[in-house]
N, C-alpha and C positions, 0 to 999 in steps of 0.2 A: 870333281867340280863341274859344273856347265861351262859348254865351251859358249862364250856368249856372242862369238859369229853366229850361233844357231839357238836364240833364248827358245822358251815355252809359246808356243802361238796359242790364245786363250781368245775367247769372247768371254763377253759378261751379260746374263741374263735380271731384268730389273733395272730401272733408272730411276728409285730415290735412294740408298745409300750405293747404289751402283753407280751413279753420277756422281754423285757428289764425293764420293769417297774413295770407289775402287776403282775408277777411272783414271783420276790423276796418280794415285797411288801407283798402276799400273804402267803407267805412261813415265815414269821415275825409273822403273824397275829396269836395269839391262839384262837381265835374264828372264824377261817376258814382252813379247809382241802382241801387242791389244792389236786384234783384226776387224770384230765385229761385235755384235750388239742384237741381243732377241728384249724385244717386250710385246705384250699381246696387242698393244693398242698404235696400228700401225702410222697412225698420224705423229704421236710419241717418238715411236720408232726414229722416222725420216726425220725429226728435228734434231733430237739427237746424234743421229748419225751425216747430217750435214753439219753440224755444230763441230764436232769431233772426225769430221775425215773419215769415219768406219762404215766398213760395209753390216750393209739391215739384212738381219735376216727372219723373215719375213714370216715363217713356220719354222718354230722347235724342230720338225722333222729335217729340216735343208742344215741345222747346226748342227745338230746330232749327228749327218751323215755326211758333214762335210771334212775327209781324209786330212784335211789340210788344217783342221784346230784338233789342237794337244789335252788341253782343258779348258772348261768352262768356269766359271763364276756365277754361282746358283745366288742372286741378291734380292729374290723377290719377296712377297708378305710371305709368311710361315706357311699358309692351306697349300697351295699348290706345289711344294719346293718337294714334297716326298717323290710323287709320280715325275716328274723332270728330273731330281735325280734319279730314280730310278733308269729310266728311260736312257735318259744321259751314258748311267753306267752298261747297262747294256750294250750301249751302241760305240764303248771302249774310250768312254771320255773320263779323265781325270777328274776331281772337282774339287773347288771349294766354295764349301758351304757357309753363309751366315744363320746367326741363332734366333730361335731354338733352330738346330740342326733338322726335327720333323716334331709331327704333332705329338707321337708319342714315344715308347721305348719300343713297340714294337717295329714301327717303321723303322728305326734308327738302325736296329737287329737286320734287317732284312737289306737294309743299302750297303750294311756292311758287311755280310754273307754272298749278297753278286759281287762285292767289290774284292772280295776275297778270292773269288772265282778265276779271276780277272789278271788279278796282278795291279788293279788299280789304285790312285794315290788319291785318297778324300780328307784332305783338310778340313776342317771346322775354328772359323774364323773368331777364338775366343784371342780378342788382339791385348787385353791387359796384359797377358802373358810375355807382351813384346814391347811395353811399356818399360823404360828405363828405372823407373825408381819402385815396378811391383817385380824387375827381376833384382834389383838389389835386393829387396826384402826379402826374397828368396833364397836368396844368397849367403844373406844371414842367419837364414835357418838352418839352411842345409851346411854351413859351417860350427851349427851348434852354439854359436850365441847366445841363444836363448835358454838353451839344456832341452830341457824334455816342457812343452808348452801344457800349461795351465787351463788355460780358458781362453775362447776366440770370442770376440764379439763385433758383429759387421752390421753395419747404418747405413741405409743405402735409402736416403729420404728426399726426393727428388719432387718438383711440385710441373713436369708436364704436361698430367691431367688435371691437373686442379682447377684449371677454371671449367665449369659447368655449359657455359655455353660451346667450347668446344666440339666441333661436330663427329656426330657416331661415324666410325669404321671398323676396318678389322679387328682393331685393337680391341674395341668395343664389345667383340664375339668370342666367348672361350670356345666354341668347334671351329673357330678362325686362327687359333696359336694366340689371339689376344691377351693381353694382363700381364700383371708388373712380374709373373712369373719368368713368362717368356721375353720379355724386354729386361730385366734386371736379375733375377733368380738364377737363370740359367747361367750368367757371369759369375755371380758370386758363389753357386757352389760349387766351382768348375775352379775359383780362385784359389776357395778353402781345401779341394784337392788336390791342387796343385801345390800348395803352401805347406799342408799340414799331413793329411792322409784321405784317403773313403771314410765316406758318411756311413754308418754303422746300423745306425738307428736316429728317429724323426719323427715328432707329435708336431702339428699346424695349427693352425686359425688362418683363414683367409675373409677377408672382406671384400664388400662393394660400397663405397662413398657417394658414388653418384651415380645412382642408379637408372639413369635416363639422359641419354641423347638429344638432340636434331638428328635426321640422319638429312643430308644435302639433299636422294636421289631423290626419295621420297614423299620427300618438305613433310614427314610424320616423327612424332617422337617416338625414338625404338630402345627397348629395354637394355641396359649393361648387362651381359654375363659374365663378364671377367672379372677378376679380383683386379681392383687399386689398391690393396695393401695385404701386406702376406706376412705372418711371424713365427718363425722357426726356432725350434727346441732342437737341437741336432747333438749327436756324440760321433766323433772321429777319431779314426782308430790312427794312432801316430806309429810313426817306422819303430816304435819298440813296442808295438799291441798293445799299446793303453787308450784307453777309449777318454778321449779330451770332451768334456762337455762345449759346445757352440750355440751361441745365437744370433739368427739371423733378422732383420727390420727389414720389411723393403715396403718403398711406398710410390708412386707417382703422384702423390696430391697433397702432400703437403709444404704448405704455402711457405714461405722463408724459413727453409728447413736447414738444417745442417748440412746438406749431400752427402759427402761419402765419408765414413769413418772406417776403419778395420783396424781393431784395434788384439794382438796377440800378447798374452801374459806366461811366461814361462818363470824356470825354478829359477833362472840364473838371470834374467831381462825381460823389457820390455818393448814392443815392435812397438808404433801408429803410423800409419799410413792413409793419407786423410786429406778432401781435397772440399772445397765451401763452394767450387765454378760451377753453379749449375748451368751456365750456358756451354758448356762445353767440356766434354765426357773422361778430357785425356789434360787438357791444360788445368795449370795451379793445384795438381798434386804436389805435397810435403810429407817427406819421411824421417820418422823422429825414432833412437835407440834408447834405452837405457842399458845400463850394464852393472847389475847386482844392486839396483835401485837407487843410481844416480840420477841425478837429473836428465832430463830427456834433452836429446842433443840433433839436432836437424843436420842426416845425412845424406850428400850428393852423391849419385850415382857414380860407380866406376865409371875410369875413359872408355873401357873395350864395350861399356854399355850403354855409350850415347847412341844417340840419332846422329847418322852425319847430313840428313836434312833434315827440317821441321817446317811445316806449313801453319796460316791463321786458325786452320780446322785440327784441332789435335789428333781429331783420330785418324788423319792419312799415313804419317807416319808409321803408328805401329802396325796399321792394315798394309804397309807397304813392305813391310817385315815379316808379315806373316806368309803374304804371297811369295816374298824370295824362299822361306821356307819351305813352303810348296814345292815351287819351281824346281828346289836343289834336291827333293827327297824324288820329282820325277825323272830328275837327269840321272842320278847316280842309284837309284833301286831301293834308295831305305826309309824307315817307317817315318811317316809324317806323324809329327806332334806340335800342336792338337789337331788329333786324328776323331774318325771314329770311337777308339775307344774313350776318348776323351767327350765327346758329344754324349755317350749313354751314358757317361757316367751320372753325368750332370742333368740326363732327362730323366733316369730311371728317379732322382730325387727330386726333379720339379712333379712327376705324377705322383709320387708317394705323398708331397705334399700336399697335392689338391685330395687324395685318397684320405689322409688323417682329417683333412678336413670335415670332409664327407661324414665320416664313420666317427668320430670325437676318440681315435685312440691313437695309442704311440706306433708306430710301426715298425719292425725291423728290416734290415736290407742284405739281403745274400749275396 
């Protein structure tokens, strides 16, 4: 266990879900010491770090080489997160990563080949995982519940591109990590393998809805690259090698959608797991069972899988869950999950699905 006279001494790189999210998350945590704080824009920098008490550091190179932080917090837009961590890892820093983990699977391969070198601990911050009611549903799987599952089907219909006037950013740019891949895909099929098995095989369609920005810098309108809506044919192979057919929905721009459904059908029950909040990513989920096709019955998570905090933002909690795991896999030497291999899982089939796209065929995945 960490002795927690001595938590993790960490900075966090990024201040929009690094403010807003991994900061107080942090600051909750007794087995981590938030010290400091890197963003490139040093005016940013210093309000933040007067706001919050933390030392600025002022070039990447002075965090990297500074003996006295444990791990970082990689919280930036997706483009520049590969080289930082990289860099990072080199220079024997721990880390945890926000998603997509990097732009593609090759990066993801190569952070996690220095990191290997190393002895280093690389979380990737997939926080549903630390969510009270997607580990009950887990729970229920993996106590066989449901028998041997049927068919998966995931709705992930969220509308916070949907308005057109919206201004272009990274999101905006698929060689930027942009699209409802990287913002929602990468979750959902990182769920499904965690829930269910590896994705097997995958045929796509991806779109673009609104294919035209503002961009602010500019004041020019600039083209969409990224898909706002992605739809997946998938087969996962379940812990007794049966390939379960899946479908996946995922959108940012549709207008009073449904939000989140995941819905699993087995020989014996049926899971839903299903939340309508689209302002907010982790509150007013509902999980409902059936068992040998009764009625569907709305179940509260066990006690040993509450939150013993909760904040207005849902997702500080489970981010604050995921850092203790961190923390506890640096103190004591064992694999962090969701690791690395938990990140390529989930890239190797966000590329495979821009590639089906591409190419109009099914893909397989080795």
């Amino acid at each position: 266990m960490i002795n927690t006279d001595h938590p993790i001494r960490i900075a966090i790189a990024g201040l929009g879900f690094g403010e807003s999210v991994h900061i107080p998350a942090s600051l909750s945590n007794k087995n981590i010491e938030l010290v400091g704080l890197w963003h490139p824009r040093p005016e940013r920098l210093k309000e933040a770090c007067n706001k919050h008490n933390l030392r600025a550091y002022e070039t990447w190179e002075d965090l990297v080489n500074d003996s006295k932080v444990d791990g970082i917090i990689i919280a930036t837009p997706p483009a520049p997160r590969y080289e930082l961590a990289l860099e990072a890892i080199k220079g024997g820093k721990h880390l945890l990563l926000e998603k997509p983990t990097c732009l593609n699977a090759y990066e993801v391969m190569e952070l996690q080949r220095n990191a290997l070198k190393r002895n280093l601990k690389i979380a990737v911050d997939y926080e549903y995982r630390a969510v009270p009611l997607f580990m009950q549903a887990k729970r229920i799987i993996t106590e066989k519940k449901l028998d041997e599952p049927y068919f998966v089907k995931l709705d992930w219909l969220m509308s916070s591109r949907a308005n057109p006037d919206r201004p272009w950013n990274w999101y905006s740019d698929e060689n930027s990590g942009g699209g409802v891949l990287g913002a929602l895909g990468t979750h959902a099929f990182d769920m499904i393998h965690w829930l269910i098995g590896p994705t097997h095989s995958l045929s796509a369609i991806n779109s673009t809805s609104i294919e035209e920005r503002e961009c602010p810098q500019s004041k020019t309108i600039k083209k969409v690259t990224s898909e706002d809506v992605s739809i997946s044919q998938l087969q996962i192979k379940s812990i007794n090698n049966n390939l379960i057919p899946a479908q996946v929905n995922l959108s940012a721009v549709t207008k009073q959608s449904r939000g989140f459904s995941l819905e699993i059908y087995g020989s014996n029950g049926t899971l839903v797991l299903s939340s309508e909040n689209q302002n907010d990513y982790v509150h007013g989920f509902g999980l409902w069972y059936s068992n040998k096709g009764d009625v569907l019955k709305n179940i509260q998570p066990d006690s040993d899988l509450s939150f013993s905090k909760i904040w207005t933002d849902g997702r500080i909690a489970p981010v604050a869950r995921i850092q203790n795991w961190w923390a506890q896999s640096i103190a004591d030497g064992t694999p962090v999950i969701p690791g690395l291999v938990e990140g390529l899982a989930s890239q190797i089939v966000c590329d495979k699905v821009k590639e089906s796209n591409s190419i109009g065929m099914k893909i397989e995945i080795n």
